[in-house]
C-alpha positions as CSV (number, residue, x, y, z in Angstrom):
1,X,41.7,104.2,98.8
2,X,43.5,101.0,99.9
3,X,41.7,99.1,96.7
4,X,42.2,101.6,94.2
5,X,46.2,101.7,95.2
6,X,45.9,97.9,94.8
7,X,45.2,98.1,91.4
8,X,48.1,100.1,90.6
9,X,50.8,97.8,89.8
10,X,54.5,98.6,90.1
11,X,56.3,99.3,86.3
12,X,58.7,96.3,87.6
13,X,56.2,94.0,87.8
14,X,54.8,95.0,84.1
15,X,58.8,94.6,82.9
16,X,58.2,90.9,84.3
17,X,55.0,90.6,82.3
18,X,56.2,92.0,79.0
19,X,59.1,89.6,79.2
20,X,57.3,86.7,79.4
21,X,54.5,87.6,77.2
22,X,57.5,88.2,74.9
23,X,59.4,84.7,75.8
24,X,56.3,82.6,75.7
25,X,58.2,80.8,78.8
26,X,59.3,81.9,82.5
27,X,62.7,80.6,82.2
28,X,63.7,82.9,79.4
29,X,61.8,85.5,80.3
30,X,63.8,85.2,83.5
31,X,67.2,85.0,81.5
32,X,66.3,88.2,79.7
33,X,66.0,89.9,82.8
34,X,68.6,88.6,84.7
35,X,66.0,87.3,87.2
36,X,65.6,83.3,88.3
37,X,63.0,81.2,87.2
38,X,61.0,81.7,90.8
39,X,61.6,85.1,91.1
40,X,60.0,85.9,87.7
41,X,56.9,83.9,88.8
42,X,56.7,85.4,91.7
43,X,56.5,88.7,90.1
44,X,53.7,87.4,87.9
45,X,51.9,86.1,91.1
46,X,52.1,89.8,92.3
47,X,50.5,91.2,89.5
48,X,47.9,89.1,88.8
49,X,46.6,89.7,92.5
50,X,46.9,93.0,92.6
51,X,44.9,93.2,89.6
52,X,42.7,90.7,90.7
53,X,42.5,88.7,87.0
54,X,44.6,85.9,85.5
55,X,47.3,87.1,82.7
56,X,48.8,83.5,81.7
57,X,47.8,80.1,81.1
58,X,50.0,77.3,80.8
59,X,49.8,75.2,77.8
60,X,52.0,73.1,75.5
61,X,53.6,75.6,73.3
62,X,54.8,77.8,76.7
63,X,53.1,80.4,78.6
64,X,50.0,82.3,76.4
65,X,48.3,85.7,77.2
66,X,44.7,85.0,78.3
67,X,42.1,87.7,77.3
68,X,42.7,90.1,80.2
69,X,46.6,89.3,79.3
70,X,45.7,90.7,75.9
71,X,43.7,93.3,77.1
72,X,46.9,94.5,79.5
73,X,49.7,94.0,77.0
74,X,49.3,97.4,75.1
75,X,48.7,99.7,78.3
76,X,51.7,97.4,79.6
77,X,53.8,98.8,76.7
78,X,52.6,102.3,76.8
79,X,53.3,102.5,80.6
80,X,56.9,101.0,80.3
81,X,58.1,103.1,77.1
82,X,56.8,106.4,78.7
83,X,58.8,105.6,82.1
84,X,62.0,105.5,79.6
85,X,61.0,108.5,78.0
86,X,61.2,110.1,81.2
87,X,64.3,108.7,82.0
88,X,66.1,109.5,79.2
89,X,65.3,113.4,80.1
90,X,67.4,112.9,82.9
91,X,70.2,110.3,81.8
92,X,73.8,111.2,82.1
93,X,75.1,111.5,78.3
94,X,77.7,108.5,77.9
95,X,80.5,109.9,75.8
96,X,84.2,108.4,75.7
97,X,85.9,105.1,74.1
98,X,85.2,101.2,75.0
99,X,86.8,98.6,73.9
100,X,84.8,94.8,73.8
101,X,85.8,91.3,73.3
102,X,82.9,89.2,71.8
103,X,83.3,85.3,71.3
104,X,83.0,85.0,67.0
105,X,80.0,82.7,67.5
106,X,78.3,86.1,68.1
107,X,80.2,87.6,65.7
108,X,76.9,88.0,63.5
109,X,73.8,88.5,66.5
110,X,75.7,90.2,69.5
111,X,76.9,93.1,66.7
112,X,73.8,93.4,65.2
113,X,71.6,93.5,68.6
114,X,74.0,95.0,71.0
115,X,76.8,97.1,69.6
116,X,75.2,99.1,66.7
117,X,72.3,99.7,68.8
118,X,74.2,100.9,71.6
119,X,76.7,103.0,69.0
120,X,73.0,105.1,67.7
121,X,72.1,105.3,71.0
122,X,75.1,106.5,73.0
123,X,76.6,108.6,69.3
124,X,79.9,110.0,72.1
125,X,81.3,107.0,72.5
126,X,83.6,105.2,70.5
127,X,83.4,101.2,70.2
128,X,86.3,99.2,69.5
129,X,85.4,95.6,68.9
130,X,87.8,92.5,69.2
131,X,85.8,89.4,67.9
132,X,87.7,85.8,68.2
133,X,88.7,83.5,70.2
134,X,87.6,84.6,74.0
135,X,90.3,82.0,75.9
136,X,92.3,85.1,75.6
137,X,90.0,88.0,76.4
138,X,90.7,87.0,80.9
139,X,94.1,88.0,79.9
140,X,93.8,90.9,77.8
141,X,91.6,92.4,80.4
142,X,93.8,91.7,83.2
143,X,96.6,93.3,81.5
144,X,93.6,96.4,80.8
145,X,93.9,95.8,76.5
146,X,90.2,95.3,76.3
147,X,87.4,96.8,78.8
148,X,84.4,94.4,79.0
149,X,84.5,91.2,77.7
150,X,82.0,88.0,77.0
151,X,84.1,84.6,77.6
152,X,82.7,81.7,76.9
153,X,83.9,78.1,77.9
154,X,82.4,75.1,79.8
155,X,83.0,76.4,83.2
156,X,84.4,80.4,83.1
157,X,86.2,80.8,86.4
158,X,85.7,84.8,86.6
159,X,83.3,87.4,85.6
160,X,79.6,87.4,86.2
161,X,78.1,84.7,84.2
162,X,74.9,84.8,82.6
163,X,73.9,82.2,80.8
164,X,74.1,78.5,80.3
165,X,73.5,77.1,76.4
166,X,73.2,73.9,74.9
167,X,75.7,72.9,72.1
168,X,74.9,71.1,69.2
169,X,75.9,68.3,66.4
170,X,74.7,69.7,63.4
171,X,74.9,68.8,59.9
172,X,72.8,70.4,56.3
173,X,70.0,68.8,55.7
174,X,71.2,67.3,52.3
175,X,73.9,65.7,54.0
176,X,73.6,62.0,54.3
177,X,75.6,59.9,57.3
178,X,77.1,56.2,56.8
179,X,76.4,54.7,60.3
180,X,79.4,52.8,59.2
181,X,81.7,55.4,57.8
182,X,84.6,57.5,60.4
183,X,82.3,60.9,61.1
184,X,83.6,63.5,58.7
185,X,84.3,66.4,60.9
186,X,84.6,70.6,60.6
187,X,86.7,71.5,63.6
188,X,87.8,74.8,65.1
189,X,91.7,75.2,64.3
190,X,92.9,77.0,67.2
191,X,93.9,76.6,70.7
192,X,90.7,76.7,73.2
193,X,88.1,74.6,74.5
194,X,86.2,74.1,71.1
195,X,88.6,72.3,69.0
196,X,89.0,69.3,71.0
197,X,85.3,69.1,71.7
198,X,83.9,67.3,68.7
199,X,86.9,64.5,68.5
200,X,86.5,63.6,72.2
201,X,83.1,63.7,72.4
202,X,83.1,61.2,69.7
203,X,86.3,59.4,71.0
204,X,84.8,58.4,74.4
205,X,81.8,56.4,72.9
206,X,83.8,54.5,70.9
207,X,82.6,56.0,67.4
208,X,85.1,57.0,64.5
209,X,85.6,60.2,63.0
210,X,88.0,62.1,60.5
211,X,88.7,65.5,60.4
212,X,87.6,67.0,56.5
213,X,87.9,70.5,57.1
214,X,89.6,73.1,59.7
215,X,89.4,76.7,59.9
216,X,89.6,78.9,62.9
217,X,86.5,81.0,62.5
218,X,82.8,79.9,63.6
219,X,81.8,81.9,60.8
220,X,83.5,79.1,58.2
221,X,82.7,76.1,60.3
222,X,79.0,77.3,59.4
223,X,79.4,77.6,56.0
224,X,80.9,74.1,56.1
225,X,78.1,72.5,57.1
226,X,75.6,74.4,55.0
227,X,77.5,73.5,51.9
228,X,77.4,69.8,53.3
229,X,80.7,68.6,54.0
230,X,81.0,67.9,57.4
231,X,79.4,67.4,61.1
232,X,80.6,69.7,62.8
233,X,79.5,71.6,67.0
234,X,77.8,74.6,67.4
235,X,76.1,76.5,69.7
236,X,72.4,76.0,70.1
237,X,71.3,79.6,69.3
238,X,73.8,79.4,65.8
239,X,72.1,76.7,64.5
240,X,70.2,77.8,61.1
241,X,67.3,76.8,59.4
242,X,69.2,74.5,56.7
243,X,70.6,72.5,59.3
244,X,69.7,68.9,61.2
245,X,70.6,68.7,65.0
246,X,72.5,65.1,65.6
247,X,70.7,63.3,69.0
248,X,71.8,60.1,70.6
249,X,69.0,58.5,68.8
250,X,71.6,59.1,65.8
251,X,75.1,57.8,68.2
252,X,76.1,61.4,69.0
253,X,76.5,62.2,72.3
254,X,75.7,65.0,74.7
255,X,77.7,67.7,74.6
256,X,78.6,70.3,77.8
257,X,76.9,73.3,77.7
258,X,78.3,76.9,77.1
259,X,78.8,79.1,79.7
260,X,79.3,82.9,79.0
261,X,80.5,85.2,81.8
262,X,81.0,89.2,81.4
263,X,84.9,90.3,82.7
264,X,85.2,94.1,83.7
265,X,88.7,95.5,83.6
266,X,89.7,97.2,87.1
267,X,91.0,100.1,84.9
268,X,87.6,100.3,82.6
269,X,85.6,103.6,82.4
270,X,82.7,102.6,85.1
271,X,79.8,104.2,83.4
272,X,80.8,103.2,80.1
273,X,81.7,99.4,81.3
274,X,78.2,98.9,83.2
275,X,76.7,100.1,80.2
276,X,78.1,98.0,77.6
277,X,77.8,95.2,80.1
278,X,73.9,95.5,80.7
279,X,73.0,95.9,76.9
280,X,75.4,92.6,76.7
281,X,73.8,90.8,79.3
282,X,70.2,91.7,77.6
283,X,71.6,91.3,74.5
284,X,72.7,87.5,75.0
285,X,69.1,87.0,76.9
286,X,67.5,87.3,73.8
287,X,69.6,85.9,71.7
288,X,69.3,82.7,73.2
289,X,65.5,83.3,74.0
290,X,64.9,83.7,70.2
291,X,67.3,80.6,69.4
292,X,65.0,77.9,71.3
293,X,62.0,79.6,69.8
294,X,63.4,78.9,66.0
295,X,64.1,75.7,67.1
296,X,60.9,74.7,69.2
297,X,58.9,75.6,66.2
C-alpha cells in the first residue's frame, strides 16, 4: 500500500513539472510560479522519486522532456485541468469594479494576457485600466484612485515585487551606427526613471549622443526604432523581431535592470485585488518567460 501511494504524486508537484516543461528552464519556470529557482528543483526532485523515473535532462537549449517526461506530460495536463474544473464548481463568483495601473511598456502584452482574459472569465466585474507612466501609480494608490497597481523602476521601494528584467539598447536592423558620430537617441519625454537612462548611461563612458526624437509613450519610442531613426532603451521582453540588441562589444553599456512590484490599496476590494493581482503576477511570469525564449532562439 505504502508503494502504490508513492506513486501518487501531489497535483503541486505536476504544476512544477508543467511549468518547466513549458519554460524549457527552472528559473522561469520558477518566475511563473512565483517559486525560487531551488524550490522549483526541489519539487522536480520530489517527483521524479516518487515516480521512480527521470522527467528532465539538462542540455544546451535548457531543460528537455526525456521519454517518460513525454509520456507524463499529457496525463500531467489532464490531471491539472480537471482539479480546476472542480474548483471552479465551487469558486466564489467575483462580481464588482477594479481599477489597475499597468506601466505602457505592457501596454500591448499585460492587456492582451491578463486583463481581457480575466474580464471573460470574471464577466461581473468591471475593469478600469490606467496605462502610463507608473512613477505615479504609489501615489494614486495611497490616496485609493487606483486599486492594484504594477510599478516599475530600478529599485521599487513598496509592493511585492516580482520580477527582475534586463533592459536593452536596441536599434532596427537597417539602421547603421558611425562609431564616430554623437548616438542618435529616442528618449522617453516625461518625468521618471526612463528618460534619463539612455543619456547617462552613455554619458558616464564617455560616448556622445544627441537626442533625434522624444515622445512620452513606449509605444512611439518603438516605432522609432523600427522605422530606423534612433537607438533608443527598452525592456528585454519588448524587444521585436526587427530589432538588433546593442552589447559592450558595440560601446554600449550595461544597463540596470527593471524591477516590477504589485501595490494593493488599503481601501481595495480584497477578493477582487488578490485576484487581479495573481493573474498579474502570472501574467508578467510569462511574459518575460516567452521574451528570453524569442530572444535565445
Amino acid at each position: 500500500m505504502k508503494n502504490y501511494e508513492r506513486l501518487i504524486p501531489q497535483s503541486d508537484l505536476l504544476r512544477t513539472f508543467l511549468s518547466v516543461a513549458e519554460n524549457e528552464n527552472v528559473t522561469r519556470a520558477g518566475e511563473a510560479l512565483g517559486r525560487t529557482q531551488s524550490a522549483v528543483s526541489v519539487q522536480i526532485r520530489r517527483l521524479e522519486d516518487a515516480l521512480c523515473v527521470t522527467l528532465f535532462e539538462r542540455q544546451a537549449r535548457g531543460m528537455v522532456l526525456t521519454s517518460e517526461g513525454q509520456k507524463l506530460l499529457p496525463a500531467a495536463h489532464r490531471v491539472i485541468t480537471e482539479l480546476q474544473e472542480i474548483g471552479t464548481l465551487f469558486e466564489t463568483r467575483l462580481s464588482g469594479r477594479i481599477r489597475v495601473g499597468l506601466p505602457d511598456d505592457y501596454s500591448d502584452t499585460v492587456l492582451e494576457h491578463t486583463l481581457v482574459e480575466f474580464a471573460k472569465s470574471h464577466s461581473g466585474v468591471e475593469i478600469i485600466t490606467q496605462s502610463g507612466c507608473s512613477s505615479g501609480f504609489p501615489e494614486l494608490v495611497r490616496r485609493n484612485e487606483l486599486d492594484v497597481a504594477v510599478w516599475s523602476g530600478p529599485d521599487p521601494t513598496t509592493g511585492d515585487i516580482v520580477s527582475s528584467e534586463g533592459n536593452s539598447w536596441v536599434l532596427s536592423k537597417t539602421l547603421d551606427l558611425d562609431s564616430d558620430a554623437p548616438v542618435p537617441l529616442a528618449v522617453l519625454d516625461r518625468n521618471c526613471w526612463w528618460s534619463d537612462l539612455p543619456q547617462g548611461a552613455l554619458s558616464r563612458v564617455g560616448r556622445k549622443w544627441k537626442v533625434v526624437y522624444s515622445s512620452p509613450s513606449f509605444a512611439s519610442l518603438k516605432t522609432a526604432v523600427a522605422a530606423g531613426l534612433a537607438v533608443s532603451v527598452l525592456p528585454t521582453s519588448a524587444v521585436t523581431p526587427s530589432m538588433r540588441q546593442l552589447t559592450k562589444k558595440d560601446g554600449f553599456p550595461r544597463l540596470p535592470d527593471s524591477k516590477r512590484s504589485i501595490i494593493i490599496a488599503e481601501q481595495a476590494p480584497e477578493d477582487l485585488a488578490l485576484a487581479m493581482a495573481a493573474a498579474l503576477r502570472k501574467a508578467i511570469g510569462q511574459i518575460q518567460s516567452g521574451g528570453r525564449r524569442r530572444h535565445r532562439s
